[in-house]
C-alpha positions in Angstrom: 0.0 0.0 0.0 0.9 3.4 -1.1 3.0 5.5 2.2 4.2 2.1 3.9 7.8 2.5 2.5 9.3 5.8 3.8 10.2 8.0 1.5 13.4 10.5 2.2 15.5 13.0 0.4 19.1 13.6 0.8 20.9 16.7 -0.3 24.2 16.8 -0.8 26.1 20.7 -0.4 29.3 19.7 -1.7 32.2 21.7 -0.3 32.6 23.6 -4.3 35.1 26.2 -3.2 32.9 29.6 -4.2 31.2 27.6 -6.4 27.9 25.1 -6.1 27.6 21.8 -6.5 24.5 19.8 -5.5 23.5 16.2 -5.3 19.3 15.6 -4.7 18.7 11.9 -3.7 15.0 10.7 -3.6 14.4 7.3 -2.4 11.1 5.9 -1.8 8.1 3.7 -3.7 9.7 5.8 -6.3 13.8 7.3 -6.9 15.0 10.5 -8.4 18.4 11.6 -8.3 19.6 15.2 -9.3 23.0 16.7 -10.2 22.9 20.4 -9.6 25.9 22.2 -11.0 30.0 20.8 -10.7 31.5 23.7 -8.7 34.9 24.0 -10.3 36.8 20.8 -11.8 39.4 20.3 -9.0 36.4 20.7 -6.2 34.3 18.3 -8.3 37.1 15.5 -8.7 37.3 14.8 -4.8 33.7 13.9 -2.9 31.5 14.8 -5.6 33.1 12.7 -8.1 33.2 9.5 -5.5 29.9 10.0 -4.5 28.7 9.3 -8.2 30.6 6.9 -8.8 29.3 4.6 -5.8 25.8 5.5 -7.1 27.2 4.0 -10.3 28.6 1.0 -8.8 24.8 -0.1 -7.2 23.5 -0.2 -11.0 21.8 3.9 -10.7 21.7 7.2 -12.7 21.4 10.7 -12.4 17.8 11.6 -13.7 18.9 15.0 -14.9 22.1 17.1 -14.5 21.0 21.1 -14.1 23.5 23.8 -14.5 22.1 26.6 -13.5 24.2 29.1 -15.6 27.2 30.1 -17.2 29.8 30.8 -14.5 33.1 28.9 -14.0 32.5 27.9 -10.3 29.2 26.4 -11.5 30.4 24.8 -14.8 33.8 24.0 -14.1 32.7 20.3 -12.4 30.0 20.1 -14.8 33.2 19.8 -17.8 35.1 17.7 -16.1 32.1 15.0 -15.2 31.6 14.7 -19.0 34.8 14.9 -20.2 35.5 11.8 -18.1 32.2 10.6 -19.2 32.7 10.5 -22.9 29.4 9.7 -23.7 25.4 8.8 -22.6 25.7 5.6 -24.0 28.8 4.3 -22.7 29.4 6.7 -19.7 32.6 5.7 -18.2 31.4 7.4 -14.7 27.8 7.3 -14.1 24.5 7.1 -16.7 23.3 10.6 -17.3 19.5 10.5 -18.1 18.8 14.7 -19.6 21.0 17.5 -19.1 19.4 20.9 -18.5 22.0 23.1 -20.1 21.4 27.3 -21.6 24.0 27.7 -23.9 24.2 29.4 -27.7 22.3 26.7 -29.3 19.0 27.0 -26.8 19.2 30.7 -27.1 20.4 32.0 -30.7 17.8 29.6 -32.3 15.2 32.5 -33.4 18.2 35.3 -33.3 20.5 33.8 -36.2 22.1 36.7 -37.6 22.2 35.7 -41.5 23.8 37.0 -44.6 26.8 38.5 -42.4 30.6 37.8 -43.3 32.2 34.5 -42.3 33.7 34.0 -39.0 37.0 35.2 -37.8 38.6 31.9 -37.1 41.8 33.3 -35.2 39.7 35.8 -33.2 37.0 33.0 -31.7 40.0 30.7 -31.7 41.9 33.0 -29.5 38.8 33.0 -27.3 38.7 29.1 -27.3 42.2 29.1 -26.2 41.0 31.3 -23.2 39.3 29.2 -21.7 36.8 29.1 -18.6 37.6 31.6 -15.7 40.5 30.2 -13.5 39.5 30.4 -9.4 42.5 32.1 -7.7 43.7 29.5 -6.3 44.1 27.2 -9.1 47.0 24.9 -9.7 48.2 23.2 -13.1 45.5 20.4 -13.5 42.5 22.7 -12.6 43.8 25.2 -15.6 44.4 22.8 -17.8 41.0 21.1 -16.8 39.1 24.2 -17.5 40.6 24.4 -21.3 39.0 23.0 -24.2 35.6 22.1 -25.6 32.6 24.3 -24.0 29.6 22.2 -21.7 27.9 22.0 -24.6 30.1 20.8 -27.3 30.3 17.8 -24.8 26.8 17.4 -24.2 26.1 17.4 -28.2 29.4 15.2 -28.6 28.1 13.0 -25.9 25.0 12.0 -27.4 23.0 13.2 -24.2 19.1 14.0 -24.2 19.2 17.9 -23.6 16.7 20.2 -22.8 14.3 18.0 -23.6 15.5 17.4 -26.5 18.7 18.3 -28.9 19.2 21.4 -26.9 17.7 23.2 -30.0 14.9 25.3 -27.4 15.9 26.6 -23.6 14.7 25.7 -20.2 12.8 28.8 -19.4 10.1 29.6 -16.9 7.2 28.5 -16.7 8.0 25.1 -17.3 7.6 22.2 -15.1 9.1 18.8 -15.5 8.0 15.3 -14.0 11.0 13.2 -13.3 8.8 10.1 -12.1 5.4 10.0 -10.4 6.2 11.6 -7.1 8.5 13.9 -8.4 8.3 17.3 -9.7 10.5 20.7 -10.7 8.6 23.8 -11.3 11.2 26.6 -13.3 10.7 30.1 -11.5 13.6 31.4 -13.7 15.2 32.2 -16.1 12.6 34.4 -18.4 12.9 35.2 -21.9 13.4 38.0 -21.3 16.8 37.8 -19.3 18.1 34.8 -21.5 17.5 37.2 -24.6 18.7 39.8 -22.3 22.5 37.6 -22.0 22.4 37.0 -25.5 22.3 40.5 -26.4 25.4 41.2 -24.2 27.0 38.4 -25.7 26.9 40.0 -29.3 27.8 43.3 -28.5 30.9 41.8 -26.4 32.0 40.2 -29.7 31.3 43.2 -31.8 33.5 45.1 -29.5 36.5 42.5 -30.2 36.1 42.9 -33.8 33.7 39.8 -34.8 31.5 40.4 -37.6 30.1 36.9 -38.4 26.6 35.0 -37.9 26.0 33.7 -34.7 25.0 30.3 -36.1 25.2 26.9 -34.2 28.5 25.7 -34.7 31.6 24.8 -32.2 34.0 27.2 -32.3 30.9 30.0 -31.1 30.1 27.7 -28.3 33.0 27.6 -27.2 33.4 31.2 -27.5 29.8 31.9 -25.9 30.2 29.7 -22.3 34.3 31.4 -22.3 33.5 34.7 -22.2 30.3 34.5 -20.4 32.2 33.5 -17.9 34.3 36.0 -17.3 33.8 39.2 -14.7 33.4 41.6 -17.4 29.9 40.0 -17.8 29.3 41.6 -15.0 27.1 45.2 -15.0 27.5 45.6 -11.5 30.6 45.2 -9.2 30.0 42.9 -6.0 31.5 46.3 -3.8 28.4 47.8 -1.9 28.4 51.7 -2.8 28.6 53.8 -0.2 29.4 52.5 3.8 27.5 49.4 5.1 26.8 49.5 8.9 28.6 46.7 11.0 25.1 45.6 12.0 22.6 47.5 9.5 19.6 46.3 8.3 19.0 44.2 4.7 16.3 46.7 3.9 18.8 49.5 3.9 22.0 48.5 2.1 20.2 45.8 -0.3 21.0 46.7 -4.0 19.6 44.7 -6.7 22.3 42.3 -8.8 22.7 43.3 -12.3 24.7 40.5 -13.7 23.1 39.0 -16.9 24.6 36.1 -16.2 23.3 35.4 -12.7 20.0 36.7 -14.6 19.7 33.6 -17.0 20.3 31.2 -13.7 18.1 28.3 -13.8 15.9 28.3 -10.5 13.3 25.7 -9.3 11.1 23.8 -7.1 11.9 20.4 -6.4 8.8 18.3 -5.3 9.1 15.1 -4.1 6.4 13.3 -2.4 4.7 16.2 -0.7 8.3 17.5 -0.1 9.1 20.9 -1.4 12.7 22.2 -1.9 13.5 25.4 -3.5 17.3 25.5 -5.3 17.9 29.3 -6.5 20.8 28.9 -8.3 21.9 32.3 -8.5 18.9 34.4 -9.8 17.5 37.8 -9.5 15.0 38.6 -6.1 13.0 40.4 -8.3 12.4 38.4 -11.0 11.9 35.3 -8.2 9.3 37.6 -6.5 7.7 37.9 -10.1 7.6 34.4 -10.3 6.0 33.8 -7.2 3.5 36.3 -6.9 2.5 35.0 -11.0 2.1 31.5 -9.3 -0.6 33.0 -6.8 1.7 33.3 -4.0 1.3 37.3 -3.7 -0.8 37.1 -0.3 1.0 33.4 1.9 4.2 32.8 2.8 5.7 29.9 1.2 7.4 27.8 4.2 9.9 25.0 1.9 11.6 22.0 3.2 14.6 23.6 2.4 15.8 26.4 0.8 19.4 26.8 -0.6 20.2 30.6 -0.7 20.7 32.4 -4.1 24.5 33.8 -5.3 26.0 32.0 -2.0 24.1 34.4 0.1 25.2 38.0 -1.8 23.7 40.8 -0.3 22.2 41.4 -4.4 20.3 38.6 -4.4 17.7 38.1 -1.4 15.7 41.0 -0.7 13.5 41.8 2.3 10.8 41.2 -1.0 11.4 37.6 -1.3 11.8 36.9 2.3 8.1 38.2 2.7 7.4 35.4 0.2 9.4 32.6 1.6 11.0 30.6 4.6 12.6 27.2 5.8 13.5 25.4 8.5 16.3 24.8 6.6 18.6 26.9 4.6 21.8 26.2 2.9 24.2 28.4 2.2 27.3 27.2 -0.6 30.6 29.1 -0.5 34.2 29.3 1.3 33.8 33.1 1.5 36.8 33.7 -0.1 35.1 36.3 -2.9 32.9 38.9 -2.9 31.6 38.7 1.3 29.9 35.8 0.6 27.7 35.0 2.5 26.3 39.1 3.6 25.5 38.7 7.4 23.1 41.0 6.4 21.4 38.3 4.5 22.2 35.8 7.3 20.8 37.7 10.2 17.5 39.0 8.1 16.8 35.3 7.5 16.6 34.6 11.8 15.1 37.8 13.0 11.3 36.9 11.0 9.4 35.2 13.8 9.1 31.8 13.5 6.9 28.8 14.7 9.7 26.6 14.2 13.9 26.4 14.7 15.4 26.9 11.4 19.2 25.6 10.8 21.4 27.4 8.8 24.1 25.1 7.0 27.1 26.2 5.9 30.0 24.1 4.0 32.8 26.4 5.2 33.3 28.2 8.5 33.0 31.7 6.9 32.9 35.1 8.7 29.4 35.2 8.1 28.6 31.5 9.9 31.3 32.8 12.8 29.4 36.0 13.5 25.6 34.6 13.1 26.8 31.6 16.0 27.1 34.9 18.1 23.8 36.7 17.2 20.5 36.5 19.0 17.5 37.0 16.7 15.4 39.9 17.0 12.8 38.2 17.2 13.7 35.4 19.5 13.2 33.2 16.8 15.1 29.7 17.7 18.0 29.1 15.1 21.2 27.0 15.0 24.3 27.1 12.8 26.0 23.7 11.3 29.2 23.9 9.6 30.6 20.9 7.8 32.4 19.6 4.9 29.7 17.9 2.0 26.8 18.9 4.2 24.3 16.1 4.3 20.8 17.3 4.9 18.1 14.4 5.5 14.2 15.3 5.1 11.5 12.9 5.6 8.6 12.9 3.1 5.1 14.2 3.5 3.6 10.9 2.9 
């Protein structure tokens, strides 16, 4: 009888550096397991990469692999997985089911730029050589590891099932997916508008390096696409907070929207599994989740998730006092060594605990940062109950509405 076996889910917060790497593991009448971005490739080669190969070894898949955009400490893992791979039908690591993947070919589909001059081959292959952005503290093998073919050249060259399909149209909300009877991901983001939005910024960024050619579907522009996407200069806005920030100020005072196009394009969703709901944010735009939200009739309740991991590693541009109206947990996860950017913002952290709560949320972290240090010394406003867990590869175990 249906709700006798006891259905679970285990995430996985792998310790990704600055970078995020997920694993979701739903085991019940039904399974459903979930790769969610690599982190870079010499984070991903340690845990992460063990951990699927086990699943491997007791005869499973992953359902779908998601990366959520196109940054390096999101991708980076993502390469190396499929390089070592090689392909769907002969995967030398673990069977890869669908791959949800934005890249040129999902987006430059209905913006094909035709009857412009050919290609200048030195110019994208200079980009090629280029490669991925390199974390700071990279050694040989992770720079040579991030050189190469783009995610999607090895998707395509892989033979995997992508985006429903040959990768030909983009994952882009609203759009929900059934992975198996009991489970479920809704797509809050990205829109149209912001993918059309990255591709725009994309073409003027090669105008402005002299390419004149047709932005056609072809392997050299791939590559060239996820490289320089990649890259800071992608970024509109700088991570520095204009003007002073109070050592103990309020979110509602120094929050500043992001601006990063590429952050915009993130792929965010809601992960039901048997009456479960988790909500993954990759590293979208408050406003546009807000949008989102409120478009899904949400405007008026508060939406209290499973667990929630935080957007952009907890950046102070990312969760606004907006979307905390709309949303809470007692559980939050928060991925990033706080080595860039003040990642996590207490700000964030301690606007989180002071909302009054009926319940104890945890805050897990997979690095002792300066944010996790400080909010182990706060007391909530509120007197809300909290507690702070630090550990490498967070494990988080949740036990199905059933």
């Amino acid at each position: 009888m249906r709700g006798e076996q006891l259905s679970v889910i285990e995430i996985t917060m792998f310790s990704a550096g600055n970078g995020d790497c997920f694993l979701v593991e739903c085991a019940g009448e039904s399974e459903a397991r979930v790769l969610i971005d690599g982190g870079f490739a010499k984070t991903f080669s340690g845990s992460a990469f063990e951990r699927l190969r086990a699943i491997s070894d007791a005869g499973n898949s992953i359902d779908l692999l998601i990366c959520t955009h196109i940054d390096s400490d999101h991708i980076g893992g993502l390469i190396e997985l499929l390089r070592r791979n090689e392909s769907a039908s002969n995967a030398n690591v673990i069977e890869v089911r669908q791959v949800w993947h934005n890249s040129l070919r999902s987006l430059a589909e209905e913006k094909a730029m035709d009857g412009m001059p050919q290609a200048d081959n030195e110019l994208l292959q200079s980009i090629r050589q280029s490669g991925y952005r390199t974390p700071q503290t990279a050694d040989r093998s992770e720079i040579s590891a991030m050189q190469g073919s783009s995610l999607s050249n090895l998707i395509e060259q892989g033979g995997y099932t992508w985006n429903d399909g040959r990768g030909a149209n983009p994952i882009v909300a609203p759009f929900a997916h059934l992975l198996n009877t009991d489970c479920q991901l809704t797509v809050l983001t990205p829109t149209r508008l912001g993918l059309d939005g990255l591709l725009d910024v994309w073409i003027k960024a090669l105008r402005k390096v002299g390419y004149s050619g047709s932005i056609s579907d072809n392997a050299m522009l791939a590559d060239a696409f996820e490289f320089m996407c990649s890259f800071d200069k992608m970024q509109l806005q700088s991570e520095e907070i204009v003007g002073k920030r109070a050592q103990d100020g309020d979110l509602a005072d120094v929050y500043t929207p992001d601006s990063s196009v590429t952050n915009r394009s993130s792929i965010s969703f809601i992960l039901e599994y048997a009456g479960t709901k988790c909500l993954f944010l990759g590293d979208a735009w408050a406003e546009e989740l807000v949008s989102s939200l409120e478009s899904s009739g949400n405007s008026n309740t508060q939406i209290v998730f499973d667990v929630i991991k935080l957007s952009h590693h907890g950046s102070l541009h990312n969760t606004s006092p907006e979307l905390l109206n709309l949303i809470d947990s007692p559980r939050f996860l928060v991925s990033t060594d706080g080595q860039k950017h003040d990642h996590p913002a207490f700000e964030v952290l301690k606007a989180i605990v002071d909302r009054p709560a009926d319940f104890e949320r945890s805050i897990f972290f997979n690095y002792e940062t300066d944010g996790s240090t400080r909010l182990r010394a706060y007391r909530s406003k509120s007197g809300a109950a909290f507690s702070v867990h630090v550990d490498k590869d967070v494990k988080v175990r949740i036990q199905a509405n059933v």
